[in-house]
C-alpha positions, 0 to 999 in steps of 0.5 A: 515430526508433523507441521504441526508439532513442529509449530508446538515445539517453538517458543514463540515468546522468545522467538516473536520479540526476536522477529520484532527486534529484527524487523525493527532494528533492519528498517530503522538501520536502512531509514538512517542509511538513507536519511544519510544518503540525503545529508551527504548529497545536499550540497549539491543538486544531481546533475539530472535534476539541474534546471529542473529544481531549483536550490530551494525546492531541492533543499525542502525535498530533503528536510521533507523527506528526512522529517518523515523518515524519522517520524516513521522510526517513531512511528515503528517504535510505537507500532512495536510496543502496541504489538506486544502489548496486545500479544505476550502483554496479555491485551488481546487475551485480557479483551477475550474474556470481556468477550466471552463474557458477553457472548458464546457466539463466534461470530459475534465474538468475532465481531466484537473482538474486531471492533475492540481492536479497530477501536484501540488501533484507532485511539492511538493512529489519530494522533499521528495521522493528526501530526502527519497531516496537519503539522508535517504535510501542512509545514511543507505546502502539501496539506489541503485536508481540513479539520472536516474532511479529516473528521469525515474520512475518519469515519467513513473509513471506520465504518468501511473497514469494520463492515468489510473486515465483520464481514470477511471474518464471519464468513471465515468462523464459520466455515471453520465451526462447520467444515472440518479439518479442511475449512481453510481451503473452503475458507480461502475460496470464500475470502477470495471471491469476497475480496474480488468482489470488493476490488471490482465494486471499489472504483465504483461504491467506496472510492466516490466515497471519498473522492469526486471523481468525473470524467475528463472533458478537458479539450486539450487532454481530449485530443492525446487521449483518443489518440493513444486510446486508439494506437493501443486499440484500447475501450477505455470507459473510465478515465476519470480526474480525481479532486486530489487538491481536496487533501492534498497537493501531491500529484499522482495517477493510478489504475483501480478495478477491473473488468466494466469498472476498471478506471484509470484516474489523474488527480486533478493537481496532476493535471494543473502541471503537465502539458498534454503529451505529458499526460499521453506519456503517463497514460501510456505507463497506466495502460501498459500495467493492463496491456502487460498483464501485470494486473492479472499476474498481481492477482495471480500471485495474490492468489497462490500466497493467500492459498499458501497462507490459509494452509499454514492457518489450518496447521497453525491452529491445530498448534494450541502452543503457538497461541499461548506462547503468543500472549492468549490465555483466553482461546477462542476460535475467533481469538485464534484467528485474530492473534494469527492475524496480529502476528503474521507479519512480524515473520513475513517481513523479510518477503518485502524485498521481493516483492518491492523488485517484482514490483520495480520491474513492471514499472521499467516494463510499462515505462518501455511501453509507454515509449512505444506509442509515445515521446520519450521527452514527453515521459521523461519530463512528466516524471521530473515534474512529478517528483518535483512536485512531490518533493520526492527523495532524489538521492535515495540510498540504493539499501532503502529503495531497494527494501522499499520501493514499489517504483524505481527511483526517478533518476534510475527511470529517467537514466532507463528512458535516455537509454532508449530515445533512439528506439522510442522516437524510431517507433513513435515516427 
């Protein structure tokens, strides 16, 4: 038996609600586990974070934290119901024929099946971005977005995604309509280089979109700067300070593009709070990302799963069943390719884990090499300052962080740092 048959063989209608309940019961068991894990350690500052924060500040980091844990439960429950409206309730199917009713193109019809689903998508997010930003961030201290720059970043971040994704999903149709049996790996090329594409033009066309972003002049951060820069051997022509305080006022710093726009950006709140050699410290965690290849590997690895799932989308529409058993009466190339787009990651969820350690370990490794070329201290007390301002859940259960987690929590950084002063402080004399 071929892929392919297999794939017919499958009833999909019992086995996607399956994958759904699964996913949802699993992250909404790990969600309570670690709301509890918070509950339990409450009484009681952890002993690394004594004099860091006070009783106050520790007590409004877990009411935080639990508020929207228990929002993103409601949040799941929601997203699973809309995603069964749209597949086995018929809606996607039901939105088809209102297609195809307008037009016999499948480029258009692409086009337009994709805008009805931004749209919908939109009608029932609005909502809880409205709830999340203006009632939970703002009951907390952390929201700066006014009613204008929401209603501006609502727009403008429409008109993005439906002009890259009409474009992506074009280019795909009809590769498919004029390829063959093998348009998917013709297919993946074409998505590829258009997503590298947008990566490099990002830093440059779609964040100033959103964010002023200028260079940092600041005579006090100058100096650590050009000193680390230098130790490094690396040609920075973009570090740049974000107004961050615009929306909110969370802290962070992040690496964005690459080649001659790649940009390395500090929110402007991060830098009301750290001294200088604390910013040298994170600077140095930023630029061990791309002294450590991790970016290079990231888009390696991008490429091999997105190859891997450009196959399994040439076999799976060669499976008409898989698309009826998923809800799609109406099937039309382009409605194929949606519903495989709408379903994918109801199977893949269970890849998180990995990719979540993968990720970990590469904060451990640039952590390692910030301490190389700079104070350990200095490293260590950006990052409690960090979770300090952020209110970030001190006290996360081992479970959840592990599913979830892209970084490691604070304590296991810090604890990993306190375990290298002697070898950092005898690199950095």
């Amino acid at each position: 038996m071929n892929l392919v048959s297999f794939i017919n063989e499958i009833n999909f209608t019992v086995l996607f609600p399956v994958f759904l309940l699964l996913k949802l019961l699993l992250e909404t068991y790990l969600k309570q586990r670690n709301i509890q894990s918070m509950q339990k350690n409450k009484d009681a500052i952890p002993p690394r974070f004594v004099g860091v924060v006070t009783e106050e500040e520790y007590e409004k980091s877990i009411n935080y934290n639990t508020e929207k844990i228990r929002f993103s439960i409601y949040t799941a429950l929601i997203s699973v119901g809309v995603l069964l409206l749209f597949t086995i309730g018929g809606l996607l199917s039901w939105l088809t024929t209102i297609v195809s009713s307008i037009t016999s193109s499948n480029v258009i019809g692409i086009v337009l099946l994709g805008l009805f689903l931004v749209l919908l998508n939109e009608l029932i997010d609005i909502p809880l971005s409205i709830y999340s930003t203006f009632y939970l961030e703002e009951k907390y201290g952390f929201n700066k977005t006014t009613k204008k720059t929401f209603t501006q970043d609502l727009l403008k971040g429409f008109v993005i995604q439906v002009s890259i994704s009409s474009v992506l999903y074009s280019v795909v149709i009809i590769i498919l309509e004029q390829l063959g049996d093998n348009w998917w790996i013709y297919a993946f090329a074409a998505v590829f280089i258009l997503q590298v594409v947008i990566v490099y033009l990002y830093p440059v066309l779609i964040l100033p979109l959103f964010n002023k972003l200028e260079p940092i002049t600041d005579e006090k951060f100058k100096e650590p700067i050009d000193k680390l820069l230098n130790k490094i051997n690396f040609k920075a022509k973009g570090l740049f300070v974000m107004d961050g305080s615009l929306r909110s006022s969370h802290g962070n710093a992040f690496f964005t593009g690459f080649g001659n726009n790649k940009r390395i950006v500090f929110y402007d709140t991060l830098l009301e709070t750290i001294t200088p050699t604390e910013m040298e410290s994170i600077l140095g965690h930023e630029l061990g990302h791309y002294k450590l290849g991790h970016i290079r590997r990231t888009m390696i690895s991008s490429i091999f799963f997105s190859f891997f799932g450009f196959y399994i989308l040439g076999q799976v529409f060669k499976a008409e069943q898989f698309f009826l058993k998923h809800g799609l009466d109406e099937v039309t190339l382009y409605s194929k390719f949606l519903l495989f787009y709408l379903v994918i990651g109801s199977y893949t969820f269970f890849t998180r884990p990995i990719t979540s350690y993968i990720s970990r370990q590469r904060e451990f490794a640039a952590d390692d090499f910030s301490i190389q070329y700079t104070k350990v201290e200095s490293m260590i007390s950006g990052l409690l300052k960090l979770s300090k301002d952020n209110a970030s859940n001190l006290t996360p259960d081992p479970l959840f962080s592990a599913y979830y987690y892209s970084h490691p929590p604070i304590a296991e950084r810090v604890k990993s740092l306190e375990g290298k002063k002697d070898l950092g402080n005898a690199e950095n004399k």
